[in-house]
C-alpha positions as CSV (number, residue, x, y, z in Angstrom):
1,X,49.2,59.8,-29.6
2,X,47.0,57.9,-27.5
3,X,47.6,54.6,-26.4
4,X,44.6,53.4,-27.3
5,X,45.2,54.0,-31.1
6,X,49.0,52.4,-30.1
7,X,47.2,49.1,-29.0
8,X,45.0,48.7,-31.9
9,X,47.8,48.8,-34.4
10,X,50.0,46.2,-32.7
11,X,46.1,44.2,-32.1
12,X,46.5,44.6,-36.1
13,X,50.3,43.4,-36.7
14,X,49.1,40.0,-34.5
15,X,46.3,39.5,-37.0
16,X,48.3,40.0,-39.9
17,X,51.1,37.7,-38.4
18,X,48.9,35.3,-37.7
19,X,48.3,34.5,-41.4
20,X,51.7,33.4,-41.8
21,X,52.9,29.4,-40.6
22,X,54.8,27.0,-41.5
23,X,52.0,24.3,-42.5
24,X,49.2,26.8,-44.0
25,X,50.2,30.6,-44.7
26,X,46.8,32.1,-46.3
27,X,45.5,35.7,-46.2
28,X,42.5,36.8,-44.9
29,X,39.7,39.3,-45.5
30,X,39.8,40.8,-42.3
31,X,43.2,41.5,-42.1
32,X,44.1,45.6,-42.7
33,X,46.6,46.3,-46.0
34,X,47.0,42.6,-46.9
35,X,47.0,43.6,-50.6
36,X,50.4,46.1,-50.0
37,X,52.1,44.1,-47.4
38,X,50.8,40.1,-47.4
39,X,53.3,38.5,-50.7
40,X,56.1,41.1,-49.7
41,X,56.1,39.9,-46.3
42,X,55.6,36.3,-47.6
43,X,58.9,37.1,-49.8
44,X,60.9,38.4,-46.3
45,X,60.3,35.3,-44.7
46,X,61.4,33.2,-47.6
47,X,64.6,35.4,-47.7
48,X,65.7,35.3,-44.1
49,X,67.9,32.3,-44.5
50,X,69.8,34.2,-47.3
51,X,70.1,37.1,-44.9
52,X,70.9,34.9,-41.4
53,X,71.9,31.4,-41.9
54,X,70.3,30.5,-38.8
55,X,67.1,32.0,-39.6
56,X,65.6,29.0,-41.4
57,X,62.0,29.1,-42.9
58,X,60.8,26.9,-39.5
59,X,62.6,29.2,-37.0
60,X,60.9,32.3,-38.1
61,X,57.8,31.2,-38.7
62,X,58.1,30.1,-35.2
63,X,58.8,33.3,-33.8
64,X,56.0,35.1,-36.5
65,X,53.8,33.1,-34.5
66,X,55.1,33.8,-31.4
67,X,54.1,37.3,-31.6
68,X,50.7,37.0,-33.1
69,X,49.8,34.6,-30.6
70,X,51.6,37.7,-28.1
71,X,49.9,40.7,-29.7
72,X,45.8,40.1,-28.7
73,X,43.8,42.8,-27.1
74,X,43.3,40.6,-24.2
75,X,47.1,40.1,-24.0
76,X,48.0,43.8,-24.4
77,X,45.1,44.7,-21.7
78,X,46.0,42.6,-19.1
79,X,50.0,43.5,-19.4
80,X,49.6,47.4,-19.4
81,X,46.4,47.5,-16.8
82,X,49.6,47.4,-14.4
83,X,51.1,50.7,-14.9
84,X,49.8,54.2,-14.7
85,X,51.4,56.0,-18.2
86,X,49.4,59.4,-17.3
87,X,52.9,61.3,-16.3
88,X,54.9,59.7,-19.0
89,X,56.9,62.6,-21.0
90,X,57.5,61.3,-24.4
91,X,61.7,61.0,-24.7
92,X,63.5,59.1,-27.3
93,X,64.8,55.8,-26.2
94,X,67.6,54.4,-28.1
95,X,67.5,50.8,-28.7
96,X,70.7,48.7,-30.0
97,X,69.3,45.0,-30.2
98,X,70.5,41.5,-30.4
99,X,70.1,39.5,-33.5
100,X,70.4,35.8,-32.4
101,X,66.7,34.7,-32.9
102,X,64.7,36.6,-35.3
103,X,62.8,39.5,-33.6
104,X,64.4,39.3,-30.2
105,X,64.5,42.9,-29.9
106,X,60.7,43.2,-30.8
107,X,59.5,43.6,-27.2
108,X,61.8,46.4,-26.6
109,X,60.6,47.7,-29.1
110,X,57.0,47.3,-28.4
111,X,57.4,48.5,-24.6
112,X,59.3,51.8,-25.7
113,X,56.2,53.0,-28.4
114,X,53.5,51.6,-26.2
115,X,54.6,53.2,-22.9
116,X,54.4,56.9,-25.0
117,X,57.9,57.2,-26.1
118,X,60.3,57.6,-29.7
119,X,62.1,54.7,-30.2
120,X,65.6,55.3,-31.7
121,X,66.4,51.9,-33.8
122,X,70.0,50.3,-34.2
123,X,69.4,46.9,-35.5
124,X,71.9,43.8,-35.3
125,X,73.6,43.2,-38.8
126,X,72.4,39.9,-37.9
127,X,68.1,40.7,-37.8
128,X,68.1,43.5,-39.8
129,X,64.6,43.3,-41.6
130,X,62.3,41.4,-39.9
131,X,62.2,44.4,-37.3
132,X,62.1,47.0,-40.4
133,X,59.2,45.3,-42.3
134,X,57.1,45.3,-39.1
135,X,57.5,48.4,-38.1
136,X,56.4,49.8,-41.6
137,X,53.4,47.9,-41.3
138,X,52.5,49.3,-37.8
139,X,52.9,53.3,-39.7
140,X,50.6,52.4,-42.5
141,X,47.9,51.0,-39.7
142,X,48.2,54.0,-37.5
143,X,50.1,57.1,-39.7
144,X,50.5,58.8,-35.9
145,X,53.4,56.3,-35.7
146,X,55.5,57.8,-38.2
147,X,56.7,60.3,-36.1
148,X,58.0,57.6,-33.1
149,X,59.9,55.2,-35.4
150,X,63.2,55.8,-36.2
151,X,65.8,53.5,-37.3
152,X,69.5,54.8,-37.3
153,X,72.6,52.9,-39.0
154,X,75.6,54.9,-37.9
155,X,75.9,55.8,-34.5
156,X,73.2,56.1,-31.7
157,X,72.9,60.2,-30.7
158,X,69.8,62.2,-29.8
159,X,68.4,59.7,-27.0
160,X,67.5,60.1,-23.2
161,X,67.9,57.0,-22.4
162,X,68.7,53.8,-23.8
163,X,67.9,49.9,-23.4
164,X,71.2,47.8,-25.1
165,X,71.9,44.0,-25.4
166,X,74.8,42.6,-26.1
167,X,77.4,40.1,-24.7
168,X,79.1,40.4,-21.1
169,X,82.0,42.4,-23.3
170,X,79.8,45.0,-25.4
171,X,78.0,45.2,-21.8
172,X,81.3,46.7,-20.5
173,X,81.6,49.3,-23.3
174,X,78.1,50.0,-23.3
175,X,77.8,50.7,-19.0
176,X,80.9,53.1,-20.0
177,X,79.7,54.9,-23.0
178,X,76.2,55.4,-21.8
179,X,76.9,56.3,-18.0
180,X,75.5,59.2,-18.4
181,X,71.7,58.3,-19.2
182,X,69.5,56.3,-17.5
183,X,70.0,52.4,-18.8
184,X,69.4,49.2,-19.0
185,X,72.0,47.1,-20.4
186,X,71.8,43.2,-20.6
187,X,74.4,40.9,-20.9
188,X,74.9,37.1,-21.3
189,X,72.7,34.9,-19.4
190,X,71.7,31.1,-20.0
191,X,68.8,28.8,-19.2
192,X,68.9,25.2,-17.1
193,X,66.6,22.8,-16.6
194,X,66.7,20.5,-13.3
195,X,65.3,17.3,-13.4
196,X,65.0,14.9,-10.7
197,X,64.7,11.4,-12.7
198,X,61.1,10.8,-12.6
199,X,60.2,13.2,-15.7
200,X,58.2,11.1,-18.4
201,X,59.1,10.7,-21.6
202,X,56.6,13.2,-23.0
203,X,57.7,16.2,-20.6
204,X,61.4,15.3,-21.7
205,X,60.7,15.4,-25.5
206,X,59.2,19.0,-24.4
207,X,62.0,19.9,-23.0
208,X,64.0,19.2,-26.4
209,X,62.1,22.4,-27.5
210,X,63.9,24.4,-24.9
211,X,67.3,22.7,-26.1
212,X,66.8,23.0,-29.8
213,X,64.6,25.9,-30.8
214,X,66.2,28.6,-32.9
215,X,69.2,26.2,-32.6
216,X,69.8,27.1,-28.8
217,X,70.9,30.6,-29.9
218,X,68.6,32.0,-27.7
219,X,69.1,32.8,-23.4
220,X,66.3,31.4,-23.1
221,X,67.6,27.9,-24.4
222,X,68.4,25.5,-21.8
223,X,72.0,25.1,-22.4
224,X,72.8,23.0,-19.2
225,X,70.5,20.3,-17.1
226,X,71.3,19.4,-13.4
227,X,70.4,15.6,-12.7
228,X,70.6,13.8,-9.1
229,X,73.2,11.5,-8.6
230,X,73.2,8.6,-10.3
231,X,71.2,9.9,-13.2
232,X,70.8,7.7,-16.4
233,X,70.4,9.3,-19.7
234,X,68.7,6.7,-21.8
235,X,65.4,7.8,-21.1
236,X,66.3,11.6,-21.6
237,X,68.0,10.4,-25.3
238,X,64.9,8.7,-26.4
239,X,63.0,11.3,-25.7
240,X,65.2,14.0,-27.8
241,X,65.2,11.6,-30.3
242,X,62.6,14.2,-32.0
243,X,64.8,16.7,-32.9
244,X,67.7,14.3,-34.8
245,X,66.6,16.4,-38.2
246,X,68.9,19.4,-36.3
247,X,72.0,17.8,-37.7
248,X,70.6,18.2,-41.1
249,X,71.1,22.4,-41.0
250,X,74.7,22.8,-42.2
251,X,75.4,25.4,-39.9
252,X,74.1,23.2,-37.1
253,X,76.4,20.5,-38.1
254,X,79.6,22.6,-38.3
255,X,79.1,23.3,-35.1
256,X,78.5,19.5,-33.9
257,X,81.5,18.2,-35.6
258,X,84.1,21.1,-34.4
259,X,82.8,21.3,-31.0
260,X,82.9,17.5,-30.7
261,X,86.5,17.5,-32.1
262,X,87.8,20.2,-29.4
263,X,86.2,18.4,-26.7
264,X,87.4,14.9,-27.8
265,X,90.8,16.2,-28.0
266,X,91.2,17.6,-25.1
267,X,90.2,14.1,-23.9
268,X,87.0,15.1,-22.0
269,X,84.2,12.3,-21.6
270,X,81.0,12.7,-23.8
271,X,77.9,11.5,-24.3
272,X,76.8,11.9,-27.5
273,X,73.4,10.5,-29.9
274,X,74.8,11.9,-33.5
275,X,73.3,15.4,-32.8
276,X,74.2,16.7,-29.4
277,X,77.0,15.9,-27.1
278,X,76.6,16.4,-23.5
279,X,79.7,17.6,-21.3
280,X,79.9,17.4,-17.4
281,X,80.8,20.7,-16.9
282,X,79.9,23.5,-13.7
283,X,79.7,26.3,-16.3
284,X,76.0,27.9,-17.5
285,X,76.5,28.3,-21.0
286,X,77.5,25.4,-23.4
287,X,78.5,25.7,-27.2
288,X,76.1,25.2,-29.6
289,X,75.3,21.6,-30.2
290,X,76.9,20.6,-26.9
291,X,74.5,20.7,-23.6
292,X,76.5,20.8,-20.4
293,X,75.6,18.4,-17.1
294,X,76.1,18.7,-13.7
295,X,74.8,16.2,-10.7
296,X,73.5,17.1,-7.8
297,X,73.0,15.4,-4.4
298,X,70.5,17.5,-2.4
299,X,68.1,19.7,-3.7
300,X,68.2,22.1,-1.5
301,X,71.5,23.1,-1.6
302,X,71.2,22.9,-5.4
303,X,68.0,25.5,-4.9
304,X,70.3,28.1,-2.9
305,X,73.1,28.1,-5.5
306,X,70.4,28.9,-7.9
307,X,69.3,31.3,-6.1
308,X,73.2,32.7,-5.5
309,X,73.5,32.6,-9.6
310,X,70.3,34.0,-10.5
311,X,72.2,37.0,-12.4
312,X,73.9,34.3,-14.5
313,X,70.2,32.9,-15.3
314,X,67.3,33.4,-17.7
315,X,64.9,30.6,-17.2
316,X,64.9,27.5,-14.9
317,X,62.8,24.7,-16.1
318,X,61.6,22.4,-13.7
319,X,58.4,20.7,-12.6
320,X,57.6,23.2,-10.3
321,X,60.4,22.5,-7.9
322,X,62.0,26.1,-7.7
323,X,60.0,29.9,-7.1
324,X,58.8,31.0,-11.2
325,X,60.2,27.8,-12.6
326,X,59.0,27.5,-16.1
327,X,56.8,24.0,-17.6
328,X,59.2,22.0,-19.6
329,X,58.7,23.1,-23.5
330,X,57.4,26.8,-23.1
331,X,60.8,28.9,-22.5
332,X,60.0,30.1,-25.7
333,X,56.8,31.0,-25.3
334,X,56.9,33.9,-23.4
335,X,54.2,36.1,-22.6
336,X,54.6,39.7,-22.8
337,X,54.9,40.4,-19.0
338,X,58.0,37.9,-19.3
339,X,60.8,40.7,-18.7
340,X,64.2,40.0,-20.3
341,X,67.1,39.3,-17.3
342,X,63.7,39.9,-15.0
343,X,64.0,43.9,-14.9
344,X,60.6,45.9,-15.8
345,X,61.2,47.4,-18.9
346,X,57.7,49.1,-18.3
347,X,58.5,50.6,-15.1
348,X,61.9,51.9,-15.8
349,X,60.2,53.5,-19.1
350,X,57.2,55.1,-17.2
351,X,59.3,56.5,-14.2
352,X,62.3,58.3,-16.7
């Protein structure tokens, strides 16, 4: 197939998702197949809560968005005019993705059929079919597809290579079991924000959408701020203030109550505003509904051990004040050139 053809049916799934949010879902005329795949995928998204308990109706519109804000021909341009796909043999890439936040294993995806390869599907019992719906779409746009697109339930055979996410355990088995083929295999990493005290309240009511979107399931949630020394939270609670309508998810709030219960009994100190408790703690990755704090007295050094943990990290918010920090709000926003654990999923799939 040629890549071109590739391109315009994923410039055609971002126009149909783009029909679909949260405040105004309404199809239009210039969208392809709207009258086979519009109210069926309108009937998905209704049913994803039923399916994932933490994929409520505003966390997958959310990411729907996300991708049809992702998938523009100006986006797609601008990401592949890096790489030179003339030499790419087409080999079959097996996939086994996460399913924490809907889609999360929708750029694989798209980097494996866009770079000219088959794509060898095992879907997280978790995300099973947002993934599915989509990729049916893309075949009826571009029939070419058919023959790349192949989703597997039972065990993953048949591949050349293969990309897998999972946790720092499943990464273990996985490095073993596929030491054979070329690989890349991701395991657990967490985001952090540092802030130095002189944030307003606007940037830290941004940086509640790093905390709280998709329930801070994702590594790209902030699941642990560094403040300097001395550090008062009043102005950082305010600001959250926002997002107090997170207790209201029952899932959410079974979380907030047992978490709170294990950390009161084992008699650490919290803070806690009736929706998130925050912990002093050194580690990276907090339970859900807790956010973990650590102080800081010099900068510097705090850069360095940043630096020294970077495998442990995802994203570091911050105004600017470390290399590739990310503006407070947008860790879940990322654009397409935004590599996962910061290794080219491009390049490794070009050079196989």
């Amino acid at each position: 197939m040629l890549q071109k053809s590739k391109i315009t049916a994923f410039v055609e799934l971002g126009k149909f998702l783009a029909q679909f949010s949260l405040e105004n879902t309404q199809p239009q005329n210039n969208v392809l197949l709207n009258d086979r795949f519009f109210s069926s995928f309108e009937d998905l998204l209704a049913l994803s809560q039923s399916h994932n308990g933490w994929f409520t109706k505003e966390q997958v519109y959310f990411a729907v968005q996300s991708w049809a804000e992702a998938l523009t021909e100006e986006n797609l341009s601008k990401w592949l005019s890096n790489y030179d796909f003339s030499n790419v043999q087409p080999k079959t890439i097996g996939l086994i993705l996460a399913g924490n936040i809907p889609l999360v294993g929708f750029h694989d995806f798209l980097c494996v059929l866009i770079s000219g390869h088959k794509v060898l599907v095992k879907t997280s019992s978790n995300d099973q079919h947002l993934i599915k719906f989509l990729s049916n779409y893309l075949t009826s746009v571009e029939e070419g597809l058919h023959d790349f697109i192949t989703f597997t339930e039972g065990k993953l055979e048949g591949f050349d290579a293969v990309i897998a996410t999972g946790s720092n355990n499943t990464a273990r088995y996985f490095e073993y079991y596929f030491k054979d083929k070329p690989s890349i295999i991701r395991k657990n990493r967490n985001s952090v924000a540092v802030l130095t005290g002189t944030e307003t309240k606007e940037e830290l009511t941004r940086l509640g959408e790093d905390i709280f979107r998709y329930f801070g399931l994702g590594c790209r949630n902030v699941s642990k701020i560094f403040v300097p020394k001395g550090y008062h939270f009043d102005t950082f609670f305010n600001a959250i203030f926002a997002y107090q309508d997170v207790i209201h998810y029952e899932k959410y709030a079974n979380n907030y109550d047992y978490n709170k219960a294990v950390f009161l009994m084992s008699n650490f100190k919290l803070l806690d505003n009736g929706f998130l408790t925050l912990k002093e703690d050194q580690s990276y990755s907090s339970p859900i509904s807790s956010l973990f704090y650590e102080y800081y007295d010099d900068i510097e050094n705090l850069k360095n051990r940043l630096k020294e943990d970077h495998e442990q990290l995802q994203c570091i918010v911050s105004n600017g004040i470390t290399a590739n920090s990310i503006p407070f709000g947008q860790t879940q926003k990322p654009q397409l050139w935004d590599y996962a654990d910061g290794v080219d999923t491009i390049a490794f799939l070009v050079h196989l």
